[in-house]
N, C-alpha and C positions, 0 to 999 in steps of 0.2 A: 504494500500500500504506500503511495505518495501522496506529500501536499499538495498545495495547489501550486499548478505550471510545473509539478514531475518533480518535485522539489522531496529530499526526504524529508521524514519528522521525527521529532526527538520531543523525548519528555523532560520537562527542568524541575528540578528540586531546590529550594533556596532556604538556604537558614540568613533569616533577617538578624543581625546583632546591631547591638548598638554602635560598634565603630566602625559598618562597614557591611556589605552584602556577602554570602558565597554560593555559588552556584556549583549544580551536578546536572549533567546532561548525558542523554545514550538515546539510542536511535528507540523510538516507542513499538516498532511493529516487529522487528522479528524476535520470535522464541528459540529460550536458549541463550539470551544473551549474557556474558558471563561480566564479572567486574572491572574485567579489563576494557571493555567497552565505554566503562564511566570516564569520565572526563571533568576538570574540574576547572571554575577561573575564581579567582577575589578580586574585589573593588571595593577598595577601601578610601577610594577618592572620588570618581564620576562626577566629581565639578562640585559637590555637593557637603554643604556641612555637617558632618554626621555629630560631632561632638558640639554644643551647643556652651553659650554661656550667656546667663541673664543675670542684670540687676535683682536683687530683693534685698527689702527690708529687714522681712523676718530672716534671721541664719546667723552662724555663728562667721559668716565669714561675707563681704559685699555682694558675693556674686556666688551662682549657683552652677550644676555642669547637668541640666539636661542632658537627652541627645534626643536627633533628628525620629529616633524609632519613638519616643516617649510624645511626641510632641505630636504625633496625630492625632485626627481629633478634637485638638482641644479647642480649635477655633478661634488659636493664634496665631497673628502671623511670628517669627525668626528673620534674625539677621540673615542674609545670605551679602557676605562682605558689605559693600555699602548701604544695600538695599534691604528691605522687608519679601517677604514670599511666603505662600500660604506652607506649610510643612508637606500638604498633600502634593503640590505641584515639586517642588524638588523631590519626595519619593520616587515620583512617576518617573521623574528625569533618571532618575537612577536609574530604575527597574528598565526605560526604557533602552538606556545607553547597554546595560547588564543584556539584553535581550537581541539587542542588534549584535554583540559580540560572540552569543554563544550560534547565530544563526551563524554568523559568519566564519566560526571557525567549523562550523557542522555541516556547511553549504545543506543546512535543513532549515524548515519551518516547526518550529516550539507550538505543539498543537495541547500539551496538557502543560500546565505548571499547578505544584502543590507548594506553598508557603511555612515554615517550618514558625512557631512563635512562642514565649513562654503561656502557659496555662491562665497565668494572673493578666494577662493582657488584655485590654477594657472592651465589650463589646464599640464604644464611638472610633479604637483603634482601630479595629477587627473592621469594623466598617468602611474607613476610610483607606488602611491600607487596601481592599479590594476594590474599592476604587483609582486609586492610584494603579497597581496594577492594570486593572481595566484600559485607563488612558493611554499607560506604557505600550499596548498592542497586545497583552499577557489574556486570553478568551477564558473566562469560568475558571477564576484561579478559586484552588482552595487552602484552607489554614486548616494545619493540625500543630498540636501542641509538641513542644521538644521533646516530652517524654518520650510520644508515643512514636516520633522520628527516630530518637535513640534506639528504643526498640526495636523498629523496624529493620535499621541498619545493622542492629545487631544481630538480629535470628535471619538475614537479608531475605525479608519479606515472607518466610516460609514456617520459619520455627515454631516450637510453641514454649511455654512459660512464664513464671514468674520474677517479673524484674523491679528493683528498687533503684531508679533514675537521679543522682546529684548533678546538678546542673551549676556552674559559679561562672559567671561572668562580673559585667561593669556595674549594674543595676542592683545584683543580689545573689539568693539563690533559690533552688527551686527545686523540693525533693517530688516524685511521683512514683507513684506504684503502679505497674501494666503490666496486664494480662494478656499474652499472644495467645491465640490455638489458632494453627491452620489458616493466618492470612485475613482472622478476625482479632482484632487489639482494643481492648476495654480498658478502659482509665478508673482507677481500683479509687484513688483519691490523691489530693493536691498541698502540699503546704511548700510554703514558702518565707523569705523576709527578704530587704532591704539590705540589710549586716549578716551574713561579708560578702563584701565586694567591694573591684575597686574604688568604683566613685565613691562609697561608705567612709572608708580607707584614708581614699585622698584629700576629701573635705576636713575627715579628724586630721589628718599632720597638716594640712596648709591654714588651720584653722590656728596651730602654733604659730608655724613659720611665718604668716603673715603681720602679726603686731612687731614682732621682731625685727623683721623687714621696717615696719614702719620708724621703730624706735631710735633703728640704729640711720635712717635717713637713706637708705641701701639702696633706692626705687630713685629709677634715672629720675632726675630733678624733681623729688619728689614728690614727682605724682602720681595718682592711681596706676593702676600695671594695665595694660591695654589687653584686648580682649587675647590675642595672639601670647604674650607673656601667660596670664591666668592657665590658658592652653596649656603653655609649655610645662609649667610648674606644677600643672593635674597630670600630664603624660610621665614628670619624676618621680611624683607620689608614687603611680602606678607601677609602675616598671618597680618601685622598691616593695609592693606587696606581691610583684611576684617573684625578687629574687629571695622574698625571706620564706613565699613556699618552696623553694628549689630543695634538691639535697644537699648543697651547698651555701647554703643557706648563710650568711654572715657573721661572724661572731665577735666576741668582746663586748665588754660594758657598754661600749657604745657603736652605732652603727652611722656609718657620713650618708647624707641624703644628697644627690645632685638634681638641684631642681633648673640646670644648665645657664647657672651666674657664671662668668668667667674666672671672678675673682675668689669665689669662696661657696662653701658646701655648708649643708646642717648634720650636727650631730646629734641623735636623737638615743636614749635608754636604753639600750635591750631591755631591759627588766620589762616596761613599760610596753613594749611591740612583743613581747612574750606574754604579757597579761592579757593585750587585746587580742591576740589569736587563741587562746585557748578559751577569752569571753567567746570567740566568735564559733570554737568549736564547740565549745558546752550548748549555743543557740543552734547549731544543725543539730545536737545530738537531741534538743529540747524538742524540735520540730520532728524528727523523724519519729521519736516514742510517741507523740501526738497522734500522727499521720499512721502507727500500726496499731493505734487505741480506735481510733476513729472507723478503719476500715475492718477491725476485727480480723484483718493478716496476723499468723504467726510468723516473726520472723526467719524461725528454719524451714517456712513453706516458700520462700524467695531461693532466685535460684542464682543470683550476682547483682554485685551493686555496679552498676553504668556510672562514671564517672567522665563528666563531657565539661570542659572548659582549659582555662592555663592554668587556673590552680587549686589541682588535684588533692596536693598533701594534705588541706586542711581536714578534706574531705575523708582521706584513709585514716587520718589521725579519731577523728571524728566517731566515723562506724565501721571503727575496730574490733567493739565488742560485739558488733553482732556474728562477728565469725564465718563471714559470709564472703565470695572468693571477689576481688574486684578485678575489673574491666575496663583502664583508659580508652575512653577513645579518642581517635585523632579527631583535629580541629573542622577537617568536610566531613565529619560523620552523619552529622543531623541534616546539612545538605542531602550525603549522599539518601540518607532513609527517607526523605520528603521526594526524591525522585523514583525512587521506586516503588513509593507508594503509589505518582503520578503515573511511573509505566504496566504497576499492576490495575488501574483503574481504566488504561487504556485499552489492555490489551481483553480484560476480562467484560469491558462496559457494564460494568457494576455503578447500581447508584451510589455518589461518594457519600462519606456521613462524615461529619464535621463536630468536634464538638465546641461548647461553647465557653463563653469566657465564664471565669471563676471569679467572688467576690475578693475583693484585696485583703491579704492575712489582716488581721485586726491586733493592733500595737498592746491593746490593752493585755492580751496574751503571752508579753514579751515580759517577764519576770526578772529578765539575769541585769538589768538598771543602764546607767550611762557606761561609756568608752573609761577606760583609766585614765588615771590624769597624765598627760605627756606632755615636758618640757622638749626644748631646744638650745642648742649652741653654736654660735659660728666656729666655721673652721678654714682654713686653707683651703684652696680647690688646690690638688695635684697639678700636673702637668696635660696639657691637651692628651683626649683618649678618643681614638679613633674609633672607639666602640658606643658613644656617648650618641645621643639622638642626632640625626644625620638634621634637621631642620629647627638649630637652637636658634634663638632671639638676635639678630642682626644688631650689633651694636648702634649706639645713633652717632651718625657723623657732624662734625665740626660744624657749626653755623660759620662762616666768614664774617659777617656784621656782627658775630657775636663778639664781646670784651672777651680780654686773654684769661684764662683761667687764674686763680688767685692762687698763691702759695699755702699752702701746708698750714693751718692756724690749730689753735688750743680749741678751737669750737668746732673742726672738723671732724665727720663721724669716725674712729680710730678703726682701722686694718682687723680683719678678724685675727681672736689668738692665735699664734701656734700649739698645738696641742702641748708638745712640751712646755709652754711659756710659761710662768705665773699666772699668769690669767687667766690660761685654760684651768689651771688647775682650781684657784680660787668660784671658777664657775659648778663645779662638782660641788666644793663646800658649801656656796650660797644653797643648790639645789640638797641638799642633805639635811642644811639648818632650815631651809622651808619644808621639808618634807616635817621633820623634830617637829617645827613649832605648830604643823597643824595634826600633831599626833600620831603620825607615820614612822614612827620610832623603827622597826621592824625594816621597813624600809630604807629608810636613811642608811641604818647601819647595813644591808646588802651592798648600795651603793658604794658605801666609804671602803667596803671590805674589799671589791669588787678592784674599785682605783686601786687601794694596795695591792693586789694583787699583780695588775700590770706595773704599776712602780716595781714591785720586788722584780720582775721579770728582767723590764728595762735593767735596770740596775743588775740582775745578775749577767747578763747581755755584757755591759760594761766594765763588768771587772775581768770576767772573757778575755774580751777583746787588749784587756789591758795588761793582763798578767798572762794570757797564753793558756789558760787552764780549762779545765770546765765544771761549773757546779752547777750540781742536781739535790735536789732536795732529803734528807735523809729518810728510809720510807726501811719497813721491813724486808723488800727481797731488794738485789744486789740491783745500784747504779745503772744504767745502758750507757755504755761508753759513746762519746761522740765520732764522728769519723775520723776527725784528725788524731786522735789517742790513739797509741798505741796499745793492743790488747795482746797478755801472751796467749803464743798458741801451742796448746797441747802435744804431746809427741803423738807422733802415729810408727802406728805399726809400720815394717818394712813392707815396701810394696803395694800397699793401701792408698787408694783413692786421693786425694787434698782434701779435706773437709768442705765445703761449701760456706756461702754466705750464712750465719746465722740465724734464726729465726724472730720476728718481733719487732718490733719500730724502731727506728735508728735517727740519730742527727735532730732538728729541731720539735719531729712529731714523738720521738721520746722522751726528750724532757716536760715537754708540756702535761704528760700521760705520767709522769712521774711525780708531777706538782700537783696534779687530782688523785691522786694517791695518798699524797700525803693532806692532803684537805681530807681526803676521807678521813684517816686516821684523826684527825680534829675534827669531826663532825662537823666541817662545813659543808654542807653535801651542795647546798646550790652551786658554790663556786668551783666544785671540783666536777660539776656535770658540766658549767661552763667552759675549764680548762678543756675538759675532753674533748668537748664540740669545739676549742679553738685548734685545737691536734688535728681533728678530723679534716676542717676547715680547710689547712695545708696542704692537704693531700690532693691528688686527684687521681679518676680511675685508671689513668698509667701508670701508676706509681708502683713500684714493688712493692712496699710495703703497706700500698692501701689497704688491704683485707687483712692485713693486722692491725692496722691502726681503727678500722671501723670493728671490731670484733673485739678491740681494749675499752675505745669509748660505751661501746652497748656495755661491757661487764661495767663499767666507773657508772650509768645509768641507772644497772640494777642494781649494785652493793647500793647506791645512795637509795634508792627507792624503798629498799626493804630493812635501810638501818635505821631510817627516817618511820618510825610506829607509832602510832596513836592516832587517836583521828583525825588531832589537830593538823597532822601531816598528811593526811591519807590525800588531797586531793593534788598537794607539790610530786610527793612519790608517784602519783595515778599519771601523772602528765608526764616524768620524767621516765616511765616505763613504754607511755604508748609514742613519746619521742623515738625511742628505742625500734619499736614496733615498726614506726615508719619509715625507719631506717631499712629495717630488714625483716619484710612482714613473712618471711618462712622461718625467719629460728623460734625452734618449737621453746627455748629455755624462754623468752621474753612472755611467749604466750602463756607459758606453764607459772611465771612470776606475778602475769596480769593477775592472772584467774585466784592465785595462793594471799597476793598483798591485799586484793577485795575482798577475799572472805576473813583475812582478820580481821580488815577491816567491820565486816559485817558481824565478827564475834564478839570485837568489843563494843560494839553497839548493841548486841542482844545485852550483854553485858551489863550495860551502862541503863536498860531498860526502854529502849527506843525500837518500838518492835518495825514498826514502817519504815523506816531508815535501813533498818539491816536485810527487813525483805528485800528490798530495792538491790542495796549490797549484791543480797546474793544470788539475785536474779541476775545481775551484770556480771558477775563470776561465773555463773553458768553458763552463759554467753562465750567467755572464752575457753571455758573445760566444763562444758555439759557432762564429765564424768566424774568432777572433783568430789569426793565422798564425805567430807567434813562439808561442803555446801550443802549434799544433797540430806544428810541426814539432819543440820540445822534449819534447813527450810522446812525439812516432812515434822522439827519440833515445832517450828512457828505456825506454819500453817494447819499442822492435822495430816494425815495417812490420805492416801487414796487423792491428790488433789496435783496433776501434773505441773510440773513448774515449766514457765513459760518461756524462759530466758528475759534479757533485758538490750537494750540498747547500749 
């Protein structure tokens, strides 16, 4: 079968995001066609503003970052550069440009297209992006929601199952439950929120950086940041929420933010970007037990969790406990499954079903409270990096009628510190004594202990270098020699092999691994999970000794997780174990340590007479060792005989 004038035809599949379109296209009439037939384009530009910024009053920051997909509908018009334009007519530009490109690389006519969208997407959306499409040249598009795209792509079009869908993008995230059999896909139920995502993310740090900005005068001739600036300084935010889900993830007390100043970075807590990712994981984990209460799913009746966006970890860190196998998919996933739904709809001429939009989660539901409090500091910007955003802020050139610049005066805003300066340093203390004085005691003292820690480092770095030596911390097993030490070597037998390279971390990623060693032995546990993760940090997966150094820091994880008892710790330990987890979600020892440090957990709450607390407990332990036998027998005392336990999220 051809289109029209003998033309072939192809079905398109498009996952709409907020920064940008992606299309999947394959020829819609012959059967049999396999995946290699898909073809894929992005457009993350087509002339059009995807990422938006508006004036508002209400906010904790002047200006707000819509985007172009949000903005349908609402029956405003948007900047498009100088001008105003309805959100619906630049869609359509889009979709149309998107359309004319996949014809032409298909020399076919796009005779189906299915629209890929999140679930919470407002019917007046829903509405006008099908009009938009319409205009584009796009005939009888239809919207299915990302879950049920995920799905699709996943079983490609044919499987059957039970699937539990995490979606994270710009906007939020978006869990769903769907049910395939045989080429029919039922959406089981919907939760979602706002936090985390980037734009979430980017608002809480620029909502610092920006008074700072103001304070220190830093804003070319002090004035507002122009819409293109704002742009730039959301696209640093983000980029820094996805290298801190990376597995390389940043470490040290503090993390430098590049929101692309030429002259200077921000340095923001760890502590603080640690708290809010695990607020932000506690809120998916809040959502998904919701979403299997609601729909009356047992979580061991799901058959994988679909993980679709850039940033996954939070997501595995998240629903770990449900023990359940997970599934990255790549970023045309939800394209590719919006087109094969479009070429099963073709090829079968089944009526399509559609489902409809869902009301927006309701805030009042949101229990776990505000972001932590997050400071900032100026720092140095390094040396130009060629890796940094290819389209940073064009500096402003010299006016000629403008008067000559003025000399250097006492009222000028001073050079950010150097980290080493005084003044970086006196910036910790201020931040320490404000933490003290508004009762952040616990706190304070992490931070102070934290700075010492890199002082002792530095410092031991420097005597190094200065006397030729090398010191490691005194710890109960023997030193790791540095490379340049001489180490003796054993005799060998006559005729025998040369020993080989040693086993264990070597040179900077052992001493670090050897200073979290010895925090353990002082029950500092936070700062010697820290040290580890700065060991790991080092490394990378060339490295020889990478799979020793990540298999030292997982053990500094769990000794800290389970030396760390009581409840009061239960929930530092919980996080410092499922850290671990996401490290290396097949060592069975992490999962066997999940499952052991929740049900003390859970026994000293029975304990303690908190019978609903330790349920919970031990329902999430069962989750990671549904065979653990002190869980099973203190559930069957809590709850009564005969009463199957359900597991927990």
């Amino acid at each position: 079968m051809t289109g029209t004038g003998g033309r072939g035809r192809v079905s398109l599949g498009l996952d709409l995001g907020s920064t940008g379109l992606r299309a999947a296209y394959a020829p819609a009439d012959p059967p049999g066609a396999g995946h290699d037939r898909v073809r894929v384009l992005e457009d993350s530009d087509a002339g059009v503003p995807w990422l938006l910024c508006e004036r508002t009053a209400a906010g904790r920051l002047p200006v707000t970052f819509p985007s172009l997909k949000s903005a349908l509908g609402s029956g405003r018009p948007v900047r498009d550069g100088g001008a105003e334009a309805a959100p619906e007519e630049l869609m359509a530009r889009a979709l149309r440009t998107l359309r004319t490109r996949v014809e032409a690389a298909a020399s076919a006519e796009v005779v189906r297209t299915v629209l890929s969208v999140p679930a919470g997407y407002g019917s007046a959306q829903r509405a006008a992006l099908r009009s938009a499409a319409q205009r584009a040249g796009l005939a009888g598009p239809l919207l299915i929601n990302d879950s049920a795209a995920a799905v699709i792509g996943h079983t490609a079009g044919g499987g059957s199952g039970t699937y539990l869908v995490l979606g994270t993008g710009y906007r939020g995230f978006e869990l769903g439950l769907v049910r395939a059999v045989r080429r029919h896909y039922r959406a089981l139920g919907y939760e979602g929120a706002e936090a985390p995502g980037a734009r979430a993310f980017g608002e809480w740090v620029l909502a610092v950086v920006f008074p700072l900005l103001r304070e220190h005068a830093l804003l070319p001739g002090g004035a507002e940041p122009a819409r293109a600036d704002w742009h730039r300084m959301l696209r640093g935010a983000c980029r820094l929420w996805e290298r801190l889900d990376a597995r390389a993830a940043p470490s040290g007390p503090v993390v430098e933010l590049d929101l692309g100043f030429p002259r200077f970075h921000f340095g923001l807590p760890r502590a603080a970007l640690d708290d809010y990712r695990q607020q932000q994981a506690a809120r998916i984990q809040d959502r998904a037990r919701t979403l299997f209460q609601q729909t009356g799913v047992e979580h061991s009746h799901v058959d994988a969790v679909l993980l679709a966006g850039r940033t996954t970890g939070i997501g595995r860190c998240a629903l770990a406990p449900l023990g359940l196998p997970f599934v990255e998919l790549d970023e045309a996933h939800l394209a590719h499954g919006a087109q094969l739904y479009a070429q099963q709809l073709e090829r079968t001429q089944q009526s399509p079903e559609e489902e409809g939009a869902l009301l927006p989660p309701d805030p009042s539901g949101d229990t776990l409270g505000g972001e932590p409090r997050l400071t900032a500091t100026l720092l140095p910007a390094p040396g130009p990096d060629p890796a940094a955003d290819p389209s940073p802020a064009t500096p402003a050139q010299p006016d000629p009628a403008a008067a000559p610049p003025s000399p250097p005066s006492a009222s000028a805003p001073p050079a950010p510190p150097s980290p080493s300066s005084p003044a970086h340093g006196r910036e910790f203390l201020d931040e320490a004594r404000r933490l003290a004085a508004t009762g952040r005691t616990d706190e304070a003292c992490a931070l102070l202990r934290e700075v010492l820690d890199e002082t002792r480092e530095v410092l031991d770095e420097l005597l190094r270098r200065q006397d030729g030596t090398v010191s490691v911390p005194e710890q109960d097993t023997a030193p790791v020699p540095e490379p340049e030490q001489q180490t003796p070597v054993p005799e060998q037998e006559p005729g025998a092999a040369p020993p080989g390279p040693g086993p264990g971390p070597t040179g900077e990623a052992a001493r670090r691994l050897a200073h979290a060693r010895l925090l353990l032995g002082q029950r500092r546990w936070g700062q010697a999970v820290h040290a580890s993760h700065a060991a790991w940090a080092g490394e990378t997966a060339r490295s020889a000794g990478a799979a020793d150094v990540l298999e030292a820091m997982i053990d500094v994880h769990c000794e800290a997780a389970m030396a760390a008892s009581g409840p009061e710790h239960f929930e530092q330990a919980d996080s410092w174990l499922r850290c671990a987890y996401q490290h290396d979600s097949t060592n069975a020892r992490v999962r066997g340590l999940l499952a052991e440090r929740t049900y003390r957990h859970a026994a000293e709450l029975h304990r303690r007479g908190t019978r609903r607390e330790a349920l919970e407990a031990l329902r999430a332990c069962l989750g990671w060792d549904p065979e653990h036998p002190g869980a099973q027998e203190l559930l069957t005392l809590l709850q009564g005989p005969g009463i199957r336990p359900r597991g927990g999220v």
